[in-house]
OpenMM code with the backbone's topology and positions (N, CA, C; nanometers):
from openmm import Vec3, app, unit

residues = "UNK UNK UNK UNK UNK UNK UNK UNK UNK UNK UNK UNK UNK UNK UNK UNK UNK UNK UNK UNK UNK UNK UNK UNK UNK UNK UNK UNK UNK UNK UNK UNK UNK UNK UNK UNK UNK UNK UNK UNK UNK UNK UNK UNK UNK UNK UNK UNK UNK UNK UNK UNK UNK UNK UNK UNK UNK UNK UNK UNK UNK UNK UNK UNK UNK UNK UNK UNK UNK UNK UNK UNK UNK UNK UNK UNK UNK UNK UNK UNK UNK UNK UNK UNK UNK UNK UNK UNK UNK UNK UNK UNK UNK UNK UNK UNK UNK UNK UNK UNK UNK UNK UNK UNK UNK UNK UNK UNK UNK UNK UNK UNK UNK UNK UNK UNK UNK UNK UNK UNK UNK UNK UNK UNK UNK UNK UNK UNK UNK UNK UNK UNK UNK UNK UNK UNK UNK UNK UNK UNK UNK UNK UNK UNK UNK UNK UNK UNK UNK UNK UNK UNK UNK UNK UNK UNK UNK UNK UNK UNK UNK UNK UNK UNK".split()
positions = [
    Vec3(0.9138, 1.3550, 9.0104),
    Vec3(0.8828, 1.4827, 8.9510),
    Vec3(0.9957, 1.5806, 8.9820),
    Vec3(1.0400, 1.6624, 8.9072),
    Vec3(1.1559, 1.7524, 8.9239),
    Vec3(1.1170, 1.8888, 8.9637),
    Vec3(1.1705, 1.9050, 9.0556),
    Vec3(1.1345, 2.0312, 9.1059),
    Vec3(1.1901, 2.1745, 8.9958),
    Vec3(1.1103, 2.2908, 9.0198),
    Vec3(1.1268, 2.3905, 8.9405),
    Vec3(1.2449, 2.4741, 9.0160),
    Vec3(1.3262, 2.5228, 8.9745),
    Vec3(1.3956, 2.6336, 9.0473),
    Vec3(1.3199, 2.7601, 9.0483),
    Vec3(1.2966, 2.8657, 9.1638),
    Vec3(1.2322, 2.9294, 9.1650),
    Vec3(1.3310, 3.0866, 9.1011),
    Vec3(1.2388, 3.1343, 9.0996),
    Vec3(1.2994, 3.2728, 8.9944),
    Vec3(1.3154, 3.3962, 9.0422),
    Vec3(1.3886, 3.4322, 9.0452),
    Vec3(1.4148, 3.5704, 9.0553),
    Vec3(1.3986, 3.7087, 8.9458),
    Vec3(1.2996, 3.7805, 8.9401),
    Vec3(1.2898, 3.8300, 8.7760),
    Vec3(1.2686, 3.9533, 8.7898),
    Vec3(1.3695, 4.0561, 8.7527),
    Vec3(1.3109, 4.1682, 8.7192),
    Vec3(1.3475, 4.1825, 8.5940),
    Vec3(1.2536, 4.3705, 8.5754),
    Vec3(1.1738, 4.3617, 8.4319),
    Vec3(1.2512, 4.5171, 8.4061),
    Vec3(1.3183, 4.5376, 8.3206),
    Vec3(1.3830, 4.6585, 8.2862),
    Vec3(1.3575, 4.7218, 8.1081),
    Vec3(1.4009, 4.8154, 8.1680),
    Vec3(1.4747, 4.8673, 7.9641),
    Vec3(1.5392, 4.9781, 7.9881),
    Vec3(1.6464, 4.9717, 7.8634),
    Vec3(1.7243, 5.0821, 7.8227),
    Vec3(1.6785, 5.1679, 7.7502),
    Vec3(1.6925, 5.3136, 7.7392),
    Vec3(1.6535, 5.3760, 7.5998),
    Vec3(1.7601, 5.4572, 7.6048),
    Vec3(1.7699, 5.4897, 7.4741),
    Vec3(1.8959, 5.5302, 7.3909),
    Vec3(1.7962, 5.6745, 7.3458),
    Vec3(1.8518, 5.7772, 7.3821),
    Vec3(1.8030, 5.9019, 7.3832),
    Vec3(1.8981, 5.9868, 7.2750),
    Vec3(1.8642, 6.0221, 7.1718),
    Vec3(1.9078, 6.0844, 7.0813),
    Vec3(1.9089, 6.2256, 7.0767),
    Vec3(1.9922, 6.3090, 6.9860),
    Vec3(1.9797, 6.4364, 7.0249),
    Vec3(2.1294, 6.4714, 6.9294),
    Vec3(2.0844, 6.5528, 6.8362),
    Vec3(2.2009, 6.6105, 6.7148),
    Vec3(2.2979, 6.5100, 6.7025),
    Vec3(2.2596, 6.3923, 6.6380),
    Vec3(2.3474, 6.2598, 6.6114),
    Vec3(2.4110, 6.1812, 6.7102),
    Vec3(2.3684, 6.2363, 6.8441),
    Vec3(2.4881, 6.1602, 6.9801),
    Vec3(2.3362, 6.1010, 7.0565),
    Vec3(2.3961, 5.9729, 7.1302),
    Vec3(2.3185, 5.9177, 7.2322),
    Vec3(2.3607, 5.9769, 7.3513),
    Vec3(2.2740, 5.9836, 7.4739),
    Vec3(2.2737, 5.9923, 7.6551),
    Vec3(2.3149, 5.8623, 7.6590),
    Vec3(2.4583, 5.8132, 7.7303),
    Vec3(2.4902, 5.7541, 7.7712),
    Vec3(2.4786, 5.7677, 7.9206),
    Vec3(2.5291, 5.6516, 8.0065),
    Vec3(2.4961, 5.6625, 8.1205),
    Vec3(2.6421, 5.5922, 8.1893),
    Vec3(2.7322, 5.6444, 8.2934),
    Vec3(2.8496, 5.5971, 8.2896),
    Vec3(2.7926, 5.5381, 8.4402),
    Vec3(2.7909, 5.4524, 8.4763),
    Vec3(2.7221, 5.4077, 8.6338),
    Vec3(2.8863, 5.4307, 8.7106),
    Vec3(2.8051, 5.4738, 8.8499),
    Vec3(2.9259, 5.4902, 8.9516),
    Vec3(2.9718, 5.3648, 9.0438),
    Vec3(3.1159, 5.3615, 9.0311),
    Vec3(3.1597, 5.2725, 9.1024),
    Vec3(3.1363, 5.1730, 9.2213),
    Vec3(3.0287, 5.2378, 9.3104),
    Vec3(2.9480, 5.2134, 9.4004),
    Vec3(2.8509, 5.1227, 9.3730),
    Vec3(2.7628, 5.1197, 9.2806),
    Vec3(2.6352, 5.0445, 9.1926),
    Vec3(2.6622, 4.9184, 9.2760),
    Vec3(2.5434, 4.8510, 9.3266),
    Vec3(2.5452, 4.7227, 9.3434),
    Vec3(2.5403, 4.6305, 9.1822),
    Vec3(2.4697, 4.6522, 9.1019),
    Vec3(2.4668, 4.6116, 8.9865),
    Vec3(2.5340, 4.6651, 8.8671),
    Vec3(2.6610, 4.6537, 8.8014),
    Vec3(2.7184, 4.6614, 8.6845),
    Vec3(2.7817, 4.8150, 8.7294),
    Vec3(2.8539, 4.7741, 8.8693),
    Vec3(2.9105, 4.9374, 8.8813),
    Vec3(3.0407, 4.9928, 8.7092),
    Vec3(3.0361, 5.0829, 8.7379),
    Vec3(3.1411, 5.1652, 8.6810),
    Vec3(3.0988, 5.1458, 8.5056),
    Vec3(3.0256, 5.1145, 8.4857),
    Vec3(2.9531, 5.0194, 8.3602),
    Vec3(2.8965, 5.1448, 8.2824),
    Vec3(2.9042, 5.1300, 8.0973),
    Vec3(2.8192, 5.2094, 8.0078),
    Vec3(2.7509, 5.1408, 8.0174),
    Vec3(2.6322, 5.2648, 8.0104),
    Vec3(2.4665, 5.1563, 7.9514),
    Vec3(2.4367, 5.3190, 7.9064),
    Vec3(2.2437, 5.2780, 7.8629),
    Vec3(2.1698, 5.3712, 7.8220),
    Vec3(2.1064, 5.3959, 7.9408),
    Vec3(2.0233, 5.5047, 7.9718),
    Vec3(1.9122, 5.5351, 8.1051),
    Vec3(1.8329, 5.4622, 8.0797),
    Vec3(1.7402, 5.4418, 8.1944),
    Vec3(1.6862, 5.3573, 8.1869),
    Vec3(1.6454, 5.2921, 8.3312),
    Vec3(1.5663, 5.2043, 8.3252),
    Vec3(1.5740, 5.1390, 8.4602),
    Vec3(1.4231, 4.9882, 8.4749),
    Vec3(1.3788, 5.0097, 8.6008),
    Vec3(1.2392, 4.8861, 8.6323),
    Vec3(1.1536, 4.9653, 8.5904),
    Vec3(1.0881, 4.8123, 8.5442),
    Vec3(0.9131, 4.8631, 8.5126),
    Vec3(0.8373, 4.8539, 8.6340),
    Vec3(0.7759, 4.9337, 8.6867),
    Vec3(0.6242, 4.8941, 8.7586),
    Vec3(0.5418, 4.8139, 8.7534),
    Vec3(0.4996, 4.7750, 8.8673),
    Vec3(0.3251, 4.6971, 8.8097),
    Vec3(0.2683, 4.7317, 8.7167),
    Vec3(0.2271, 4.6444, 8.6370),
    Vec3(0.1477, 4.6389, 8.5310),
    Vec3(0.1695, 4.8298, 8.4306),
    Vec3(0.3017, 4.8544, 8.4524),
    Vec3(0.3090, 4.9938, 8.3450),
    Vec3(0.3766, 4.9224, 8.2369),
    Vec3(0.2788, 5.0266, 8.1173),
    Vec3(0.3266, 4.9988, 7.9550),
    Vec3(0.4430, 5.0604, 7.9584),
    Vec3(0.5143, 4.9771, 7.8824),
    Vec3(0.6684, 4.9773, 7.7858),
    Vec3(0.7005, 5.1181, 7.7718),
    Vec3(0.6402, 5.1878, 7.6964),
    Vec3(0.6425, 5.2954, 7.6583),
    Vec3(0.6425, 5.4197, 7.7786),
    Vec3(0.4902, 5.3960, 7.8304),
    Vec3(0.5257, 5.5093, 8.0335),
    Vec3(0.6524, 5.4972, 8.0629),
    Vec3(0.7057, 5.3470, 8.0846),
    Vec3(0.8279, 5.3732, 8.1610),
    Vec3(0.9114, 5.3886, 8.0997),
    Vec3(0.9477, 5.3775, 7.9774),
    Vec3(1.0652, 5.4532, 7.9421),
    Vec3(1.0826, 5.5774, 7.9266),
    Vec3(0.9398, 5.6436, 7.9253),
    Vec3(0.9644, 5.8324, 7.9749),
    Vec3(0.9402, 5.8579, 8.1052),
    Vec3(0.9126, 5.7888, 8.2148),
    Vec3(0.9065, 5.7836, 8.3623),
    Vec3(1.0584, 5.7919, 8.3694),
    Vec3(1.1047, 5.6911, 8.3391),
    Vec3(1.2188, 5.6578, 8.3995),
    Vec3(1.3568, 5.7289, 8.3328),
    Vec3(1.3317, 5.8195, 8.1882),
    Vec3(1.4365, 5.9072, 8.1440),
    Vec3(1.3912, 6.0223, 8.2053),
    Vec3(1.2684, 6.0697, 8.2405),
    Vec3(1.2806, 6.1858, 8.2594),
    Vec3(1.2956, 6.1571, 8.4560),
    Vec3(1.2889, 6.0357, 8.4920),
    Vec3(1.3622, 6.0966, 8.6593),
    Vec3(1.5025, 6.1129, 8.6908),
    Vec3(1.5370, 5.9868, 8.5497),
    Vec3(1.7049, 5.9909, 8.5638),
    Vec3(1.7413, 6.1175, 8.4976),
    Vec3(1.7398, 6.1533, 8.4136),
    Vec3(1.7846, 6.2670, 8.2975),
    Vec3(1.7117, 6.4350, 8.3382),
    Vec3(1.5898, 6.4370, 8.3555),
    Vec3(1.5368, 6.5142, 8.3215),
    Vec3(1.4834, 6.6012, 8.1609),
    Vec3(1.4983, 6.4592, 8.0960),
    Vec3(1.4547, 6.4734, 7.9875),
    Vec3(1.3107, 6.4756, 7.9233),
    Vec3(1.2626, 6.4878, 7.8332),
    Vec3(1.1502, 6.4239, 7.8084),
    Vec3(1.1966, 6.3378, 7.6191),
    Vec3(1.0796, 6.2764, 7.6052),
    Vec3(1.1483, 6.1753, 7.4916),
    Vec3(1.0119, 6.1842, 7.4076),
    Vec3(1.0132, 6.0713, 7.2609),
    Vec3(0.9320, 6.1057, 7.1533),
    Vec3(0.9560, 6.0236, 7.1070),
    Vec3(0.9237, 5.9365, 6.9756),
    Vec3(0.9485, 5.9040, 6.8424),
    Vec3(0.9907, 5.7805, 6.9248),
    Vec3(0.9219, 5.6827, 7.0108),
    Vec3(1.0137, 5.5596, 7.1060),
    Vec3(0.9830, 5.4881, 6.9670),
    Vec3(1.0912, 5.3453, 6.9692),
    Vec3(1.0996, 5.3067, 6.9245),
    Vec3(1.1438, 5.1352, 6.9551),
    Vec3(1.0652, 5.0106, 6.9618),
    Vec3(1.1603, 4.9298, 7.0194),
    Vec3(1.2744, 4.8169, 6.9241),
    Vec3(1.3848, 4.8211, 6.9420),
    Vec3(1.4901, 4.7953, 6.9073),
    Vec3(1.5446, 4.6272, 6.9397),
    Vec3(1.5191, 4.5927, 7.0680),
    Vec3(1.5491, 4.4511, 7.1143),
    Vec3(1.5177, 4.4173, 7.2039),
    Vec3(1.4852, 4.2386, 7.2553),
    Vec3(1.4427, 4.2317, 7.3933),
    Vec3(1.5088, 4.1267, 7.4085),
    Vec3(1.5198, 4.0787, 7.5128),
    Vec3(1.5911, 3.9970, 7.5577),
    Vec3(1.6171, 3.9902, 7.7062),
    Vec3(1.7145, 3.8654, 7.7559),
    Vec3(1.6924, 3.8551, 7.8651),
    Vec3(1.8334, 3.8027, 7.9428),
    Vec3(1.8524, 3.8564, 8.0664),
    Vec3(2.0234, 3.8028, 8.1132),
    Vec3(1.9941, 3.7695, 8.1997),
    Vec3(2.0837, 3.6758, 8.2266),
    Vec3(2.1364, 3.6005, 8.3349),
    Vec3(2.2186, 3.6199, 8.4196),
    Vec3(2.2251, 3.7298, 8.5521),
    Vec3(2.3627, 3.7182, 8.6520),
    Vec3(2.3755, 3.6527, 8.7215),
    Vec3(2.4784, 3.5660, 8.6991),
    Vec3(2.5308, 3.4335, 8.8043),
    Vec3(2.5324, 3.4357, 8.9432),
    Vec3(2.5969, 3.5815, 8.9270),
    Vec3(2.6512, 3.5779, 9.0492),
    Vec3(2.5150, 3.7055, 9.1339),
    Vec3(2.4479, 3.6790, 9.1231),
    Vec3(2.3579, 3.7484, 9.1731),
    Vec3(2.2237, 3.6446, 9.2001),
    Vec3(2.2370, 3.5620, 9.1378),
    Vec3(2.1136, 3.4596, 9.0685),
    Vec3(2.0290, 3.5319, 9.0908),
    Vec3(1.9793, 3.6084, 8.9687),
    Vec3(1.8605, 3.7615, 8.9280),
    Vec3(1.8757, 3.7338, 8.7618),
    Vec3(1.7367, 3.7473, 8.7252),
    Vec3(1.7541, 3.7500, 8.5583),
    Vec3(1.6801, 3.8694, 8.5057),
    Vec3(1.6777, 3.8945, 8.4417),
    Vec3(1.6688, 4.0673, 8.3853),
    Vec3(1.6329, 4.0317, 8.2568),
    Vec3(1.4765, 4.0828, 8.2579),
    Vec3(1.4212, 4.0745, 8.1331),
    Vec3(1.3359, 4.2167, 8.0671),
    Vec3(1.4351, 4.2605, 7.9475),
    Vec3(1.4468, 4.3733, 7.9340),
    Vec3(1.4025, 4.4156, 7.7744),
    Vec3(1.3898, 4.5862, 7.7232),
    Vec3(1.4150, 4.5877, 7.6078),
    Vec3(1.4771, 4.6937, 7.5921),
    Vec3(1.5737, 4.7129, 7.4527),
    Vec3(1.6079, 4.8048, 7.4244),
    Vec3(1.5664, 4.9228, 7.3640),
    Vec3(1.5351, 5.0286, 7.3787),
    Vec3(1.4531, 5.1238, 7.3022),
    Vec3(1.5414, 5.2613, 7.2522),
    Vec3(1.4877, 5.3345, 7.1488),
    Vec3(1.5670, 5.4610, 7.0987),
    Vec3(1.4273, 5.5473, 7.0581),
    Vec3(1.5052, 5.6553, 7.1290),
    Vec3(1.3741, 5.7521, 7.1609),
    Vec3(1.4975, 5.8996, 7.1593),
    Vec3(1.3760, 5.9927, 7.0189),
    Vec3(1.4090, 6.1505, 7.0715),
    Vec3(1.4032, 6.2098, 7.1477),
    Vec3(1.5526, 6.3066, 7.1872),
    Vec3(1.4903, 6.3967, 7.2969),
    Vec3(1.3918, 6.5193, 7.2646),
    Vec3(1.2991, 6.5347, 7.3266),
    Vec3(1.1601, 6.6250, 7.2753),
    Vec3(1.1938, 6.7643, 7.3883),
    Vec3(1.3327, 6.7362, 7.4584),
    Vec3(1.3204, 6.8844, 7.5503),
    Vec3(1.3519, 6.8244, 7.7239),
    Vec3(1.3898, 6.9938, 7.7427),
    Vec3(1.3936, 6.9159, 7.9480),
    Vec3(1.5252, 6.9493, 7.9183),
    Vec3(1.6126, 6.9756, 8.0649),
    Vec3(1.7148, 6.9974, 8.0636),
    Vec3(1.7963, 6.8840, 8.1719),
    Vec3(1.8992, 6.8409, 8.0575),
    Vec3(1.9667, 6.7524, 8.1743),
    Vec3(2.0461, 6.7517, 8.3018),
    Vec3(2.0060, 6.6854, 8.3711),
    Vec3(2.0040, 6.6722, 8.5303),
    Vec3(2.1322, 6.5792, 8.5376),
    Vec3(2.2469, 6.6298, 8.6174),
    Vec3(2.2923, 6.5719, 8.6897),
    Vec3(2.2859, 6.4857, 8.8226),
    Vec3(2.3348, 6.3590, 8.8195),
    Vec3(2.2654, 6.2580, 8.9068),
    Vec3(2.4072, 6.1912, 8.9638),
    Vec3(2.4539, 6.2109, 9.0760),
    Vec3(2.6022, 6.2006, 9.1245),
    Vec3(2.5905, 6.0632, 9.1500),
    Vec3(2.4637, 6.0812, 9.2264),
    Vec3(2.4272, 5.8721, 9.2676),
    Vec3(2.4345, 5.7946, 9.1713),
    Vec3(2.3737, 5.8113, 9.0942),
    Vec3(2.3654, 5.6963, 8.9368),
    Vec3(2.4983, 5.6969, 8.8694),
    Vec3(2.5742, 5.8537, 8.8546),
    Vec3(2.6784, 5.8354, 8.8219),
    Vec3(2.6909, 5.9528, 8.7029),
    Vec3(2.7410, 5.9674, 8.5406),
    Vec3(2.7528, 6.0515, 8.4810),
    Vec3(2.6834, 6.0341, 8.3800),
    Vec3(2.6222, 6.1277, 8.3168),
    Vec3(2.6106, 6.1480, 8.1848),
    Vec3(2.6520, 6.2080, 8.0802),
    Vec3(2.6452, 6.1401, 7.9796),
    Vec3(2.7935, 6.2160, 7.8282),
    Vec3(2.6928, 6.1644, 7.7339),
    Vec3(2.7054, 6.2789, 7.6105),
    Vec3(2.6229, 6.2641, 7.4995),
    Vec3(2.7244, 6.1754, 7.3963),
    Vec3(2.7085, 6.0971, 7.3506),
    Vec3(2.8505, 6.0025, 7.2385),
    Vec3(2.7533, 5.9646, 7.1163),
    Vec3(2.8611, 5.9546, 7.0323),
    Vec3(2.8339, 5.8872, 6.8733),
    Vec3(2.8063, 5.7565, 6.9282),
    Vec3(2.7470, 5.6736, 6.8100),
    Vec3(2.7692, 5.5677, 6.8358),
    Vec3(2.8640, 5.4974, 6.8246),
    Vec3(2.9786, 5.5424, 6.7318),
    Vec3(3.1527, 5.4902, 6.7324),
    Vec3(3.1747, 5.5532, 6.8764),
    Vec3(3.1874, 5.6345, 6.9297),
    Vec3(3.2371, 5.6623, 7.0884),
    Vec3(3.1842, 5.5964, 7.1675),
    Vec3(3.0824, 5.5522, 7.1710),
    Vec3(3.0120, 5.4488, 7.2463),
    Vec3(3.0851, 5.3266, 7.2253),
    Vec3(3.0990, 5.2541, 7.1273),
    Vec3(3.1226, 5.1105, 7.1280),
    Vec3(3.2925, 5.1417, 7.1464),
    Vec3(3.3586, 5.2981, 7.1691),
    Vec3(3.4847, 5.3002, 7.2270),
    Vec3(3.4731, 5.2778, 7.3869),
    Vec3(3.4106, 5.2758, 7.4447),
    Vec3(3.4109, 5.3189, 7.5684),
    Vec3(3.4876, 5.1851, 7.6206),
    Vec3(3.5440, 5.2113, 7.7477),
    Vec3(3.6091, 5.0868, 7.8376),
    Vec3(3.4714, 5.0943, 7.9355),
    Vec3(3.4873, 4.9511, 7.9603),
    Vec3(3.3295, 4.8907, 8.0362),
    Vec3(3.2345, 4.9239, 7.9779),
    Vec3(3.2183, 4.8964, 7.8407),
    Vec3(3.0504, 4.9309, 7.7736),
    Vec3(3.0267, 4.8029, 7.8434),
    Vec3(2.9276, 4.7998, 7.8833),
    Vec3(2.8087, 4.6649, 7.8803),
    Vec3(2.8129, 4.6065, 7.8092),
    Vec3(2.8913, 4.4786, 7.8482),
    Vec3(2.9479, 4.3776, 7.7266),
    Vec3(2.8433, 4.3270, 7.5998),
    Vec3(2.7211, 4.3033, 7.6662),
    Vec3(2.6215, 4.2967, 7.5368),
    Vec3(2.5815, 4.3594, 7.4594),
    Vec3(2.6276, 4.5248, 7.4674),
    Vec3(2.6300, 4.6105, 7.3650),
    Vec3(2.6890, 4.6380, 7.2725),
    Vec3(2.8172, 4.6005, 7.2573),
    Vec3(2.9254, 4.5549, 7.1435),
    Vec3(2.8739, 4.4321, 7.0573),
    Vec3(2.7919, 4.3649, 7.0902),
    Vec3(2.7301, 4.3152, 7.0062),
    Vec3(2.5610, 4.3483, 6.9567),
    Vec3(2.5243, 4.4346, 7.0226),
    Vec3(2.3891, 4.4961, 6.9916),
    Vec3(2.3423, 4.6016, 6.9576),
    Vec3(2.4400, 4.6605, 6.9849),
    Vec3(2.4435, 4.7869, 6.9437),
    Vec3(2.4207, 4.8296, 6.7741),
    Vec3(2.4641, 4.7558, 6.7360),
    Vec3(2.4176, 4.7587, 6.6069),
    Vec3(2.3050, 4.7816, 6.5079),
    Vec3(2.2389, 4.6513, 6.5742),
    Vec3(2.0985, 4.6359, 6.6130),
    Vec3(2.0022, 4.7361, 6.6582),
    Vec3(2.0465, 4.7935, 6.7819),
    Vec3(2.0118, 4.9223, 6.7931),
    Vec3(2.0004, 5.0123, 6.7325),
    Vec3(2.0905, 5.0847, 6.6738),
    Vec3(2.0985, 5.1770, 6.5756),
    Vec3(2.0824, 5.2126, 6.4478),
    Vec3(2.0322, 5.0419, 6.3644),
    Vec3(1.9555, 5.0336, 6.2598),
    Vec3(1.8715, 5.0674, 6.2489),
    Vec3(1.7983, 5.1621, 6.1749),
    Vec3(1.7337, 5.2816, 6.1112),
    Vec3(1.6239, 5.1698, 6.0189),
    Vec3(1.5726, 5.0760, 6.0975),
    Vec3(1.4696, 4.9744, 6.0400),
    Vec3(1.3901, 4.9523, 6.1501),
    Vec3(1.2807, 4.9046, 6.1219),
    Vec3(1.1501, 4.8563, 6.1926),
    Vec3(1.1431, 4.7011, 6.2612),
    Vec3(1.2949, 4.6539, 6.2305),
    Vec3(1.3253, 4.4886, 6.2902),
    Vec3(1.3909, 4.5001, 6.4144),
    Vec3(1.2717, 4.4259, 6.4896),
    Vec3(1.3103, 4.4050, 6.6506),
    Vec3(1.3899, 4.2506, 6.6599),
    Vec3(1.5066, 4.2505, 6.7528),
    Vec3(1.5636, 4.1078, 6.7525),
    Vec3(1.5597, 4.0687, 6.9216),
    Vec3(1.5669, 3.9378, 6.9513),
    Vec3(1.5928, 3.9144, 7.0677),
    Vec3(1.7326, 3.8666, 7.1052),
    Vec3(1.7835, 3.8487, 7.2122),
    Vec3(1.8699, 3.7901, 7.2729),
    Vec3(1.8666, 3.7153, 7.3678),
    Vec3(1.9670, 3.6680, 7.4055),
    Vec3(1.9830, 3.6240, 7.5653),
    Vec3(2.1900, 3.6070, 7.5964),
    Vec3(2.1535, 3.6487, 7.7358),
    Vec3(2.3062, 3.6731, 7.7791),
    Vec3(2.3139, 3.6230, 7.8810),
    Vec3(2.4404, 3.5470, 7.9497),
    Vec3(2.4636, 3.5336, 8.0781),
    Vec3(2.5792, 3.5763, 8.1210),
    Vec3(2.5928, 3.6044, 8.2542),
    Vec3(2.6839, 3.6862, 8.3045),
    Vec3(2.7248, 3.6169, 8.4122),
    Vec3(2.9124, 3.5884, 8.4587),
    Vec3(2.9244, 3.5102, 8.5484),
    Vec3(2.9454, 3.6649, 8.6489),
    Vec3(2.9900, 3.7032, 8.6409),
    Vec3(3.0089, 3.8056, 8.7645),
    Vec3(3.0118, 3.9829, 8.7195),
    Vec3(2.9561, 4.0643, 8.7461),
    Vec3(2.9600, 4.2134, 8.6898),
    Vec3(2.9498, 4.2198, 8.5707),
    Vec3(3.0378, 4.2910, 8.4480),
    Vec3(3.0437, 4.2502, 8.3643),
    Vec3(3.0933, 4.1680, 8.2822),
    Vec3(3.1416, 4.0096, 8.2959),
    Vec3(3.1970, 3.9623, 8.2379),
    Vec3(3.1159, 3.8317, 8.1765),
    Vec3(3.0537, 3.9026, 8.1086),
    Vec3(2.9779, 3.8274, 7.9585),
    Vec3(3.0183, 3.6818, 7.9633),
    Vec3(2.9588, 3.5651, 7.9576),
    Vec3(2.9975, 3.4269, 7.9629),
    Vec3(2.9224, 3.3782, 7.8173),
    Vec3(2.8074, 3.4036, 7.7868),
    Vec3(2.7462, 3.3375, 7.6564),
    Vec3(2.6735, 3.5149, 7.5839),
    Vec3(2.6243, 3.4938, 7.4758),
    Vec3(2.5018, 3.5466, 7.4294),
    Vec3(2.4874, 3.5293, 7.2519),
    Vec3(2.3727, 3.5015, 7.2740),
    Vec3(2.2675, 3.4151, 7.1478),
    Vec3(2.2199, 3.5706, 7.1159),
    Vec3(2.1758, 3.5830, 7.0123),
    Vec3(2.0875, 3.6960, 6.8680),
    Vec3(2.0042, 3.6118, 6.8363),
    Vec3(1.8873, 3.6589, 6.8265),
    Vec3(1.7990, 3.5538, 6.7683),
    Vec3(1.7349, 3.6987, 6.6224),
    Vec3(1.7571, 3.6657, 6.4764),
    Vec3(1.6832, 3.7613, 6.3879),
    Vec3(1.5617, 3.7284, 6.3800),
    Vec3(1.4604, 3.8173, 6.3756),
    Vec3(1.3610, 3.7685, 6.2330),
    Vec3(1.3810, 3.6751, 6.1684),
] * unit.nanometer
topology = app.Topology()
chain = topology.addChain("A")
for resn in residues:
    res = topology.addResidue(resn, chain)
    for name in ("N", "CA", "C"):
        topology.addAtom(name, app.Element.getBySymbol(name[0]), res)
């Protein structure tokens, strides 16, 4: 009988916070044990047993001080860091900002409002966002999945799209 490898799993999401045509990006600080110096969206872990939706306004409005609206989910999927052996099973979401004033957060690192062409300019976007981003920002009701693996920080080794 073959033994199972045991798992390591946390449970995340991004949301992509909108606001007069630009997203809240999130520039992580150099320090980060996970994906330092890295673009992403805010975002972060789910809780025990909290809905999708709580935590993605839990968790923008502790990082941001925002509050959000109109969520929306965009993609899910799941990565693989090698070099961490941790898998991260996540979704992507895009949500209005409904108000709140943004908070600077020195620990987490910076925040900058960007297009989505300034975004997919950025050096160190989160390599799976140059390819998802797209996805994201389609102005349709089609959720897609993925999967990614990562041999070390950010350096992307595979990732699969799965459509509708």
């Amino acid at each position: 009988m073959a033994m199972k490898k045991s798992r390591n799993i946390v449970v995340t999401l991004e949301c992509f916070v909108k606001k007069d045509g630009k997203y809240l990006m999130l520039h992580r600080a150099p320090e980060k044990r996970i994906m330092p110096d890295v673009w992403m969206a805010p975002g972060g872990h789910r809780e025990f047993n909290e809905g999708l939706f709580a935590c993605a306004r839990r968790e923008v409005m502790e990082e941001t001080g925002l509050r959000i609206k109109h969520l929306k989910i965009k993609a899910t999927g799941c990565a693989y860091l090698r070099d961490l052996n941790q898998e991260f099973y996540f979704h992507f979401l895009v949500a209005d900002c409904a108000g709140g004033r943004l908070k600077p957060k020195a620990d987490d690192g910076e925040f900058v409002w960007l297009t989505p062409q300034q975004i997919l300019r950025q050096k160190n976007l989160l390599s799976e966002l140059k390819t998802m981003l797209p996805y994201v920002f389609q102005n349709n009701q089609s959720v897609v999945s993925f999967r990614a693996v990562y041999e070390k920080g950010n350096h992307l080794k595979e990732l699969e799209v799965e459509t509708p």
